[in-house]
N, C-alpha and C positions, 0 to 999 in steps of 0.2 A: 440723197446726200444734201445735207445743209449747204448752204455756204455762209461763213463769216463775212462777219465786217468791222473793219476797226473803227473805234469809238474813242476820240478823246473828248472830258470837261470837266471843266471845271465849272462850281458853283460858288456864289458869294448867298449869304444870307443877311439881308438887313431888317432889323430890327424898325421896324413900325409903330407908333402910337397905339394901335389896336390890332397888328398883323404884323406878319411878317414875311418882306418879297422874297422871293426867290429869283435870283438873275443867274442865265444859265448859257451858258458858250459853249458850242457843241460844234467837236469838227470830225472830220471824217478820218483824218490821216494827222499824222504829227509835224509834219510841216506847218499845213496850216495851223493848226492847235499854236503852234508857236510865234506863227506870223501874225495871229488875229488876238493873242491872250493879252496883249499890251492893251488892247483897245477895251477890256474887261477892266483893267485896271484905271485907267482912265475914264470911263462910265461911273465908279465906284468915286473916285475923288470930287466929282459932280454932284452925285446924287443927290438932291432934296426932297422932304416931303414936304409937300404942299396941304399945306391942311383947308379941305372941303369947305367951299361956303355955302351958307343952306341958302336956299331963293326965301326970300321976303312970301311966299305967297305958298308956303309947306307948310306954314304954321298950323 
């Protein structure tokens, strides 16, 4: 016999210059899922990309 397990998440997708992230909030039960999804949202209002500086000495 198996046993299950519950799976809440939600995923954001951002859009990258040359990629695109994947950010992914993964809970166990729906409380938490609920308690921690705010903190997704918030991460999201944040995010920058920082675009790469090459080292002077790659060339």
């Amino acid at each position: 016999m198996t046993k299950t397990y519950s799976q809440w998440e939600r995923v954001a997708y951002v859009q990258l210059p040359h990629a695109v992230a994947y950010i992914v909030l993964s809970s166990r039960d729906h409380a938490s899922y609920q308690k921690d999804s705010g903190a997704l949202q918030e991460l999201l209002k944040t995010f920058i990309y920082l675009e790469p500086k090459l080292d002077q000495q790659q060339h």
